[in-house]
C-alpha positions as CSV (number, residue, x, y, z in Angstrom):
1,X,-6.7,163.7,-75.1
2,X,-8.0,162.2,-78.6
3,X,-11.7,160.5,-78.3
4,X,-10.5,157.4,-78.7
5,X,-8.2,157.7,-76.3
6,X,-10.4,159.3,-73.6
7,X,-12.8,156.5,-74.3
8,X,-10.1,153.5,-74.2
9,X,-9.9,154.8,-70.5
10,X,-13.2,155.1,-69.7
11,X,-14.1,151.7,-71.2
12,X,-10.7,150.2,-68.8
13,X,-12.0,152.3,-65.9
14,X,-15.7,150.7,-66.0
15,X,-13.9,147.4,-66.2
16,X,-11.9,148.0,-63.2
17,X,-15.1,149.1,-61.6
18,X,-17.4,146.2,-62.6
19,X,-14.8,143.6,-61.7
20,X,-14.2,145.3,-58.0
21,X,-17.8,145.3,-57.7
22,X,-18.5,141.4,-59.1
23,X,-18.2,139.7,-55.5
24,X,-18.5,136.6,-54.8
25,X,-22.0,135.9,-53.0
26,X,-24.0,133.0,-51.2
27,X,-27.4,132.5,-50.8
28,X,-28.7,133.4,-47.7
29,X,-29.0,130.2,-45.6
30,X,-25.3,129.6,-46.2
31,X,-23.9,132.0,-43.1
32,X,-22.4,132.1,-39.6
33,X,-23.9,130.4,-37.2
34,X,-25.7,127.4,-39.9
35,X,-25.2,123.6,-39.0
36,X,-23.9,121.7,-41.8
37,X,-24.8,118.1,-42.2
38,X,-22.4,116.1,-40.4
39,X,-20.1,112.8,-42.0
40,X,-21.5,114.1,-45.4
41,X,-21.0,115.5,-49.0
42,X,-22.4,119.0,-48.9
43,X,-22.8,121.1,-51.8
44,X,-21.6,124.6,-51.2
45,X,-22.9,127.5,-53.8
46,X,-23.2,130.8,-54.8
47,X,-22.8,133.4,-57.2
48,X,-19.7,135.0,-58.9
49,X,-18.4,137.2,-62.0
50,X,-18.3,134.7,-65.3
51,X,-14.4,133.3,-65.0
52,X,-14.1,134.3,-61.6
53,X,-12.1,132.1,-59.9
54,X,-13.3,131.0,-56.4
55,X,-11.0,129.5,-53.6
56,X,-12.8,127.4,-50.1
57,X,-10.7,126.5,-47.7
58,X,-12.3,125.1,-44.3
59,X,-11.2,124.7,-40.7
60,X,-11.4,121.2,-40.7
61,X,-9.2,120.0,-43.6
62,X,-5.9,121.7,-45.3
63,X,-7.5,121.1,-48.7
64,X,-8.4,124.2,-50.6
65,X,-11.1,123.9,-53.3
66,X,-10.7,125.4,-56.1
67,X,-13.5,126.6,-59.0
68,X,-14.6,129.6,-61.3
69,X,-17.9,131.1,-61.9
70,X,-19.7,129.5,-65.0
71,X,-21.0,132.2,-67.7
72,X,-24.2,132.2,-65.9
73,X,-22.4,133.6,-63.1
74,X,-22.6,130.3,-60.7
75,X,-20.5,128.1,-58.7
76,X,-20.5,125.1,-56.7
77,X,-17.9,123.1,-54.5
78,X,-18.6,120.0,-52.6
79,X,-17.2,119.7,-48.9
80,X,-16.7,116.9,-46.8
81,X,-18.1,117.4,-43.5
82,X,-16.2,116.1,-40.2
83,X,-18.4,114.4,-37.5
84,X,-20.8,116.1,-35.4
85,X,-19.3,117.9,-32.3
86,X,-19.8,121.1,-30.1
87,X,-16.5,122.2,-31.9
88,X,-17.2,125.5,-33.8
89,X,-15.8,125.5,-37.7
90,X,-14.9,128.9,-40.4
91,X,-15.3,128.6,-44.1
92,X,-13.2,131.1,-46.3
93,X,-14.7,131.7,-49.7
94,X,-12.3,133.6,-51.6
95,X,-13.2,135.3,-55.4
96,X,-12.6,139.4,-56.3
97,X,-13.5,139.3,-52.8
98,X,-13.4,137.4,-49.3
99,X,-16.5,135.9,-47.3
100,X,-15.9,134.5,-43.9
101,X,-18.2,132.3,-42.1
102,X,-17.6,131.4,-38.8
103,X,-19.4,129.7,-35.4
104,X,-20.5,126.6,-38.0
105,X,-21.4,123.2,-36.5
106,X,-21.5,119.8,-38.0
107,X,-24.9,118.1,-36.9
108,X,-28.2,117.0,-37.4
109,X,-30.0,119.3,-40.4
110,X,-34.0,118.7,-40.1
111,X,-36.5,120.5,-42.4
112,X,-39.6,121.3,-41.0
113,X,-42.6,122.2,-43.1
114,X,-46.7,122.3,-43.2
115,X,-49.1,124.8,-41.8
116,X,-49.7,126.7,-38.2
117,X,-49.7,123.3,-36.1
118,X,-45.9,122.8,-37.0
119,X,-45.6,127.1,-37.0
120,X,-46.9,127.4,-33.8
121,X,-44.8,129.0,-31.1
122,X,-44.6,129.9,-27.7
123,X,-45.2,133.7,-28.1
124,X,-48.8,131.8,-29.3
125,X,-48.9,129.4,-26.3
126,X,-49.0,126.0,-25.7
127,X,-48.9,123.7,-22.5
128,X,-45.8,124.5,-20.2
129,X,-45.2,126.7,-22.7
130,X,-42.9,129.3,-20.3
131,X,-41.2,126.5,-19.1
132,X,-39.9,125.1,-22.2
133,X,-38.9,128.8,-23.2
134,X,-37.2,129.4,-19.8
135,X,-34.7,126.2,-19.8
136,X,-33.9,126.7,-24.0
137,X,-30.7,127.9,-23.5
138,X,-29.2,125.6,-26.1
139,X,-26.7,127.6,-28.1
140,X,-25.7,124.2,-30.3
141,X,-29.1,124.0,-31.7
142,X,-29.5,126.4,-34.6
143,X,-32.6,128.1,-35.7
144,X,-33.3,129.0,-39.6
145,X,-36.8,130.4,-40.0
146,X,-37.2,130.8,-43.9
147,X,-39.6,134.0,-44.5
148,X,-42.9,133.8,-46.1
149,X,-42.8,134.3,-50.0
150,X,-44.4,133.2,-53.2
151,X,-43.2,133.0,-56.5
152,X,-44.6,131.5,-60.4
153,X,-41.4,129.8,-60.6
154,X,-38.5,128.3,-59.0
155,X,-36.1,131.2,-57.3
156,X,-32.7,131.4,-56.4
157,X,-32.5,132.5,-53.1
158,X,-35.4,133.0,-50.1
159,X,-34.7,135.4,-46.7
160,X,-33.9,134.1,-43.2
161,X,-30.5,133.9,-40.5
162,X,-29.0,131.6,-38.6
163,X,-29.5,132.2,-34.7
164,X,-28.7,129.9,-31.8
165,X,-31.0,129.0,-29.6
166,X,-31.9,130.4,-26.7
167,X,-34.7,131.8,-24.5
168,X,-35.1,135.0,-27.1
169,X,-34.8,133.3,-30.3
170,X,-37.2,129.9,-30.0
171,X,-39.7,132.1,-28.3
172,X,-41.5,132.6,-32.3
173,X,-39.8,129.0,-33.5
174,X,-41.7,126.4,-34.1
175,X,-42.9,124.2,-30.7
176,X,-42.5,121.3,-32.1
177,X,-39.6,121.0,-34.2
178,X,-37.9,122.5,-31.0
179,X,-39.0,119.9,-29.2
180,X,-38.0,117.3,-31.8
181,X,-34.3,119.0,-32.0
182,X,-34.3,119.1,-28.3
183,X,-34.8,115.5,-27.6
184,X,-33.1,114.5,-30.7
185,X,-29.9,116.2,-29.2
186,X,-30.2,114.7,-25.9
187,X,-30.5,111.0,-27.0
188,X,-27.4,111.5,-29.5
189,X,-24.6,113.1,-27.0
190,X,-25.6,116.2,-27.6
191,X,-25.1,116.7,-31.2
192,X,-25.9,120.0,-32.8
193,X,-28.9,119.9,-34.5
194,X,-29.9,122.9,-37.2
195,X,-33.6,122.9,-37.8
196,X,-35.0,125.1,-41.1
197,X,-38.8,126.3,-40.4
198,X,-40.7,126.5,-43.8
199,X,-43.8,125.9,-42.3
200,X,-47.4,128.7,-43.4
201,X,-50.3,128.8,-41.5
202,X,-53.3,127.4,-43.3
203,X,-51.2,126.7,-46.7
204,X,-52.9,123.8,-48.4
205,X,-50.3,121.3,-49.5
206,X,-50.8,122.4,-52.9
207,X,-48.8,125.1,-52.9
208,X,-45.7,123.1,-51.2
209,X,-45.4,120.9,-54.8
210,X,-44.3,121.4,-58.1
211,X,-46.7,123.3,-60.2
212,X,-46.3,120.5,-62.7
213,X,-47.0,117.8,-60.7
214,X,-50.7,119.2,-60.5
215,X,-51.8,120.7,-63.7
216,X,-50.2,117.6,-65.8
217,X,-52.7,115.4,-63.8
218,X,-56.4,115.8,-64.8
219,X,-57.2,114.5,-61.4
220,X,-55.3,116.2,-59.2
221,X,-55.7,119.6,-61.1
222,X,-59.2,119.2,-60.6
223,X,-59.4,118.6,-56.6
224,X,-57.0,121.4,-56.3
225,X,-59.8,123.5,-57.8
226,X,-61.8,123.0,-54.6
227,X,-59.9,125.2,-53.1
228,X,-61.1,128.7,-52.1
229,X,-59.3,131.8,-52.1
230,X,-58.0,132.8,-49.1
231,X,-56.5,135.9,-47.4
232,X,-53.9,134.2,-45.2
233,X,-52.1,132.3,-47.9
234,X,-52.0,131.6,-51.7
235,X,-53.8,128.5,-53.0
236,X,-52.1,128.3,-56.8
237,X,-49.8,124.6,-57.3
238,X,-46.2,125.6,-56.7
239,X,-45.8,129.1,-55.1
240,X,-44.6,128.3,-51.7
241,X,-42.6,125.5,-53.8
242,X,-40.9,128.1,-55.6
243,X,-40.0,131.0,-53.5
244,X,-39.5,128.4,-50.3
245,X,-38.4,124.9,-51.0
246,X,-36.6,124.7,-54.5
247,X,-33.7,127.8,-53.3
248,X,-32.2,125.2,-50.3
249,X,-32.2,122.1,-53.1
250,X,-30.1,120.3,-52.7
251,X,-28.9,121.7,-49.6
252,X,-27.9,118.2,-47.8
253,X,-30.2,117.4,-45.3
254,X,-31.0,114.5,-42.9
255,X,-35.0,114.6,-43.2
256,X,-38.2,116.1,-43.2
257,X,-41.3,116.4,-40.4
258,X,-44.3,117.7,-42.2
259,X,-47.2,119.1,-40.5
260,X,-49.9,120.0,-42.5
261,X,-53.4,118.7,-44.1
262,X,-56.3,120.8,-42.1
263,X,-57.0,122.9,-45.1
264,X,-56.8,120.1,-47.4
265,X,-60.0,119.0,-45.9
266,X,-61.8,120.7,-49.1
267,X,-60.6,118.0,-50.9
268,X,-59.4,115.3,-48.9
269,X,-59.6,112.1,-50.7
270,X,-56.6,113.2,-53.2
271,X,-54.5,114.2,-50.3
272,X,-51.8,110.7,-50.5
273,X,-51.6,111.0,-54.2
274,X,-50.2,114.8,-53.3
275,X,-48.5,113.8,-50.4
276,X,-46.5,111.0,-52.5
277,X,-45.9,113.7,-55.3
278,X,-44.4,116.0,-52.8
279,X,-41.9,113.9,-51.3
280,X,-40.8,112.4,-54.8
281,X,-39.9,116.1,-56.1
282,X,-38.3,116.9,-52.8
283,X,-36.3,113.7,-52.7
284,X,-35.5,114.5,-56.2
285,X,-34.8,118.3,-55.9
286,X,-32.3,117.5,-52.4
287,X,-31.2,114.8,-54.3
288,X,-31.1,112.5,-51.4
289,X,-34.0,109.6,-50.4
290,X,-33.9,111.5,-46.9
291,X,-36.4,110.0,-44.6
292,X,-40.0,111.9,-44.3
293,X,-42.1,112.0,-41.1
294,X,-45.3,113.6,-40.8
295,X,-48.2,113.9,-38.1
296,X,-51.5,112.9,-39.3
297,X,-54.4,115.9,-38.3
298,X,-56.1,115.8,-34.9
299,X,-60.0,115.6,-34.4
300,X,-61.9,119.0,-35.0
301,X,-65.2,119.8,-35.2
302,X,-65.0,122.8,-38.2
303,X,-64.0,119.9,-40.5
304,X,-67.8,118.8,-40.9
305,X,-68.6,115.4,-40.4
306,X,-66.0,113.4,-42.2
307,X,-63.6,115.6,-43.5
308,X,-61.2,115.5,-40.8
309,X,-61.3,111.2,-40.7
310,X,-61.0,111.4,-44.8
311,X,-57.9,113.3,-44.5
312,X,-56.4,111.5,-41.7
313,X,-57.2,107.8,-43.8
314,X,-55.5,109.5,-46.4
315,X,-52.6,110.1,-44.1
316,X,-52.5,106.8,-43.4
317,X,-52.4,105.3,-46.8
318,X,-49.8,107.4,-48.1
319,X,-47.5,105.4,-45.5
320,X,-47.8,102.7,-48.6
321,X,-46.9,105.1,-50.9
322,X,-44.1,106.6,-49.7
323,X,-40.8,104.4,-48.6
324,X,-39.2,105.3,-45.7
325,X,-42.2,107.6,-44.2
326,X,-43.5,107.2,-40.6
327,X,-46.9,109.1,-39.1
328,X,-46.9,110.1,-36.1
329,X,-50.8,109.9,-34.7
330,X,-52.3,113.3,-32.1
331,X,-56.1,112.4,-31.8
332,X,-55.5,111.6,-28.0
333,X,-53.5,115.2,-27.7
334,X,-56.1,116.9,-29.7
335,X,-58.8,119.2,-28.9
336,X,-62.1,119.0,-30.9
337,X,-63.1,122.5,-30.4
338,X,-59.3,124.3,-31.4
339,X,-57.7,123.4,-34.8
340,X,-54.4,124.3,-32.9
341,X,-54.6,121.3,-29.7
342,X,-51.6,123.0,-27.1
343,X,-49.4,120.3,-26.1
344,X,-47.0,120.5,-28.7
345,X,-44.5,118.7,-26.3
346,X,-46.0,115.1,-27.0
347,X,-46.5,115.7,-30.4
348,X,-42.8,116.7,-31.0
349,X,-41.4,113.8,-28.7
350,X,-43.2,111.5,-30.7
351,X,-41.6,113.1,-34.0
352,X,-37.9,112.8,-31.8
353,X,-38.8,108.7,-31.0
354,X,-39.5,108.4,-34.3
355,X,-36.6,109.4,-36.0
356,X,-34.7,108.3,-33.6
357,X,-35.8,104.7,-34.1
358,X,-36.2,104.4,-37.8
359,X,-33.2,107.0,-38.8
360,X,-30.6,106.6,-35.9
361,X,-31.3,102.8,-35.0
362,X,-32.7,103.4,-31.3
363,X,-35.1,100.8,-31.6
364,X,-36.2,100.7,-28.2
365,X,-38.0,103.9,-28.6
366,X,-41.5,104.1,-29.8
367,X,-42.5,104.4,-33.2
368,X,-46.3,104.3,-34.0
369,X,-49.7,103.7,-32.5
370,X,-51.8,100.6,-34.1
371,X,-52.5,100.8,-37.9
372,X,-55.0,98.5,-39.2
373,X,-53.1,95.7,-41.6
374,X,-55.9,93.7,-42.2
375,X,-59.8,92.0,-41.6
376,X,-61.1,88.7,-41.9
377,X,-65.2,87.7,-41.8
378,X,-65.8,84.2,-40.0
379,X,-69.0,83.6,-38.6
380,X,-70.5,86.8,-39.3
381,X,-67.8,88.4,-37.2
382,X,-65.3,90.6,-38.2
383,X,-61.4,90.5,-36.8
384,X,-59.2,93.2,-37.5
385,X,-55.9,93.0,-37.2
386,X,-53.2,95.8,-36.5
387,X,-49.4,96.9,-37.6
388,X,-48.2,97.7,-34.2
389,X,-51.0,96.5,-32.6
390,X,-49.3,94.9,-29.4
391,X,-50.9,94.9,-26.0
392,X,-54.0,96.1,-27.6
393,X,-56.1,98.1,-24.9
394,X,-59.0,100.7,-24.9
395,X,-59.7,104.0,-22.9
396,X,-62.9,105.2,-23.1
397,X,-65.4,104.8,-25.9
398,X,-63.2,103.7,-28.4
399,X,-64.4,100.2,-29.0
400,X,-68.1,101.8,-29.5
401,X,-66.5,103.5,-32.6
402,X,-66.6,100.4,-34.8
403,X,-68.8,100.4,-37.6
404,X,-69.6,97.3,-40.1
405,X,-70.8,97.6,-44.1
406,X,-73.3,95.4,-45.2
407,X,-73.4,94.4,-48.7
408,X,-75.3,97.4,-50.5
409,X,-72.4,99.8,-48.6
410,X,-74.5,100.9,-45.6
411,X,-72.9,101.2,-42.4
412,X,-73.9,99.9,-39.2
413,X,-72.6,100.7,-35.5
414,X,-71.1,97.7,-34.3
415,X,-70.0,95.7,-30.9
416,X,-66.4,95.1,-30.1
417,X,-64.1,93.5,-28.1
418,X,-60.4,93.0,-27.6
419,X,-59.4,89.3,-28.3
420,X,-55.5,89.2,-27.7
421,X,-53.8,92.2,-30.3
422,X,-56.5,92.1,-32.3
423,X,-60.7,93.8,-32.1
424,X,-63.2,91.1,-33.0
425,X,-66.3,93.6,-34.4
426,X,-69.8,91.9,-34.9
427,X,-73.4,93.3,-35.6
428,X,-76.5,92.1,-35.7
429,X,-77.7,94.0,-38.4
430,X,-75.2,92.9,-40.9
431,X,-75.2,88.9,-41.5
432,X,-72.6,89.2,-44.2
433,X,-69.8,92.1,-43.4
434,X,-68.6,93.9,-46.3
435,X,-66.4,95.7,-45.0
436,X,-65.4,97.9,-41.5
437,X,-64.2,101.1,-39.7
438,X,-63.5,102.9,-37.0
439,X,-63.4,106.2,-35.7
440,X,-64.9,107.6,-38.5
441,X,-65.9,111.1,-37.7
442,X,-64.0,114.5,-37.6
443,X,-64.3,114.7,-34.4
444,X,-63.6,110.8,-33.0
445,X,-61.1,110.5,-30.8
446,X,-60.1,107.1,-30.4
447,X,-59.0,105.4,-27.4
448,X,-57.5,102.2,-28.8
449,X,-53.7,102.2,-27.6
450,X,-51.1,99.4,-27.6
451,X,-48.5,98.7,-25.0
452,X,-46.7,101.7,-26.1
453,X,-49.7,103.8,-25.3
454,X,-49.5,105.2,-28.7
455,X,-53.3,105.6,-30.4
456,X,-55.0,104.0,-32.9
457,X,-55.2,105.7,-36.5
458,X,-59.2,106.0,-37.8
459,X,-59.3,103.8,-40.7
460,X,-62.2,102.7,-43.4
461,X,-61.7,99.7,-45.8
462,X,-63.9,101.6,-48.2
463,X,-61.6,102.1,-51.2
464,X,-63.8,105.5,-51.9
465,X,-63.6,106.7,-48.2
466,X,-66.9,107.5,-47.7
């Protein structure tokens, strides 16, 4: 056989190779046994030969879908997802290759995120723990736990499965966004529910935004430098971001529950600013305005003095930042001396009420404790008045938590009383109140509830939180 010849063949026979080898591929999160959002425009992806031509076809319509792989070797479709039901759907994706997935649901898609209070799992322990574990046979809610990674940019693809739920697989879920999807699922007839786990014990929420969005501010690049090193997690602006976050955009999801904000108390008054840049690059990256709930910390006592109530004020004022947020409050659930309080089952019924009040229209559920709105000085007392502050009462020492500021910014412990929904707040060491607060420690743990026995959020009118 002439050279040429011989290498004519060769070249044909490492083309017939490569192109029996150029499969068709999806990212990892798109499998058997995922819950797709239902009554929804879902973006389906992957990864292909350049000009490969890619067929989907679904159980639940007779379309077929037809696209080919760009020259950077990617492809997209966009389904349109039936309604939720306990009926179990395939999707063919046909290139060089075929890739069946089967056993998918149409439901409710929640991503959870934030440190070890929303990672914490049974195997760890919480209250009733054995018996939440023992009755979790519930097959049509799915379980996607993303692995822990890190990367200096934004990555294609992260590592995790699919797995129903049951006894064996929410044992090392998160507590609480099983809770949430199990309450969630019972008050909307049962609908499947698919929750992706994100969250890293003791990541600072630096890590969960956009590099970007911290070194281009002076400010924020700066209170991120507070940060120490630490063993059990990375501290750099955008690594879990990257290699966590940014490979599921823009997976369609119905919202968010965040957890997280105990490490941030190294640097606690810039924590709304962060939080508010967070959600806008998610919203933006998921390309949807999903809705975005988060618990506010509870009381410790490793915090120091005011770390812990800094943080949770700055919780509290991100709710004006961010549209469509809700806070969920855990002071009265917490435990001063364990950064991880064990009844998780409050804490993610709460999360459950509040979505399903504010995203699914049950407004006869619960949605927050009282949040101060406002103050007014007459007669050299103060009146504070509360967002959700019906059928104000108190437990405990809460209304000896009220402090008043005199006019050089000094605080004094104050007297209080409950006058309708509404705590009238008066000392006699301050003739002309410049200001007032309550609960203003790390460790406080307030006692002011309103009719829905929901607590009280610490708050300061101090514009510098100190």
């Amino acid at each position: 056989m002439r050279p040429a010849k011989r290498l004519l063949t060769f070249l044909s026979f490492i083309f017939i190779i490569g192109t029996a080898k150029a499969n068709v591929s999806l990212p990892e999160f798109f499998s058997s046994h995922m819950v797709l959002q239902q009554n929804s425009e879902v973006k389906l992806w992957g990864w292909g030969n350049p000009t490969e031509k890619v067929a989907v076809t679904t159980s639940w319509s007779t379309d077929t879908l037809h696209t080919v792989a760009s020259n950077q070797c990617k492809w997209s479709v966009v389904l349109s997802t039936p309604c939720g039901s306990q009926q179990a759907h395939t999707i063919t994706i046909q290139g060089y290759n075929t890739i069946i997935l089967d056993d998918i649901l149409m439901g409710e898609v929640w991503l959870l995120s934030g440190q070890s209070n929303m990672e914490w799992c049974a195997r760890w322990g919480f209250n009733n723990a054995d018996e939440v574990v023992n009755n979790a046979n519930r097959p049509n809610i799915r379980l996607f736990t993303v692995s822990r990674r890190t990367a200096e940019n934004p990555i294609m693809d992260l590592k995790g499965n699919w797995k129903a739920c049951s006894p064996e697989t929410v044992l090392d879920f998160s507590a609480i966004g099983y809770i949430f999807g199990r309450t969630l699922q019972d008050s909307l007839d049962n609908v499947p529910v698919g929750l992706i786990n994100t969250a890293w014990g003791g990541s600072p929420i630096e890590i969960w935004v956009p590099e970007e969005e911290i070194t281009q501010d002076e400010y924020l690049l700066e209170e991120s430098k507070k940060l120490e090193d630490m063993a059990w997690t990375a501290r750099e602006p955008g690594r879990a971001y990257n290699a966590m976050i940014a490979p599921l955009m823009p997976l369609n999801i119905a919202g968010v529950l965040w957890y997280q904000g105990e490490t941030n108390a190294a640097n606690p008054l810039a924590y709304a600013e962060m939080l508010q840049n967070l959600v806008e690059s998610w919203r933006e990256g998921f390309q949807k305005d999903f809705p975005f709930y988060y618990a506010q910390i509870a009381p410790w006592n490793g915090y120091g003095p005011a770390a812990g109530a800094q943080v949770r004020e700055s919780q509290r004022r991100a709710l004006d930042l961010i549209p469509d947020a809700g806070m969920v409050v855990v002071s009265d659930i917490g435990d001063t001396v364990d950064i991880h309080p064990r009844n998780k089952i409050d804490a993610g019924i709460r999360f459950a009420n509040l979505a399903l009040n504010k995203t699914y229209g049950k407004e006869e559920l619960p949605t927050s404790g009282p949040l101060y709105q406002f103050y007014s000085v007459a007669d050299k007392k103060v009146t504070v008045t509360f967002e959700h502050g019906e059928g104000l009462y108190a437990d405990g020492p809460a209304l000896s938590q009220f402090e008043v500021r005199d006019s050089t910014g000094t605080w004094y412990p104050a007297k209080a009383k409950i006058k309708k929904n509404t705590v009238e707040v008066y000392s006699k060491a301050v003739k002309n109140p410049k200001g007032v607060r309550f609960a203003w420690s790390s460790t406080a743990t307030p006692g002011l509830f309103n009719k829905d026995h929901l607590p009280a959020s610490c708050f300061t009118t101090s514009e510098d939180m100190k």
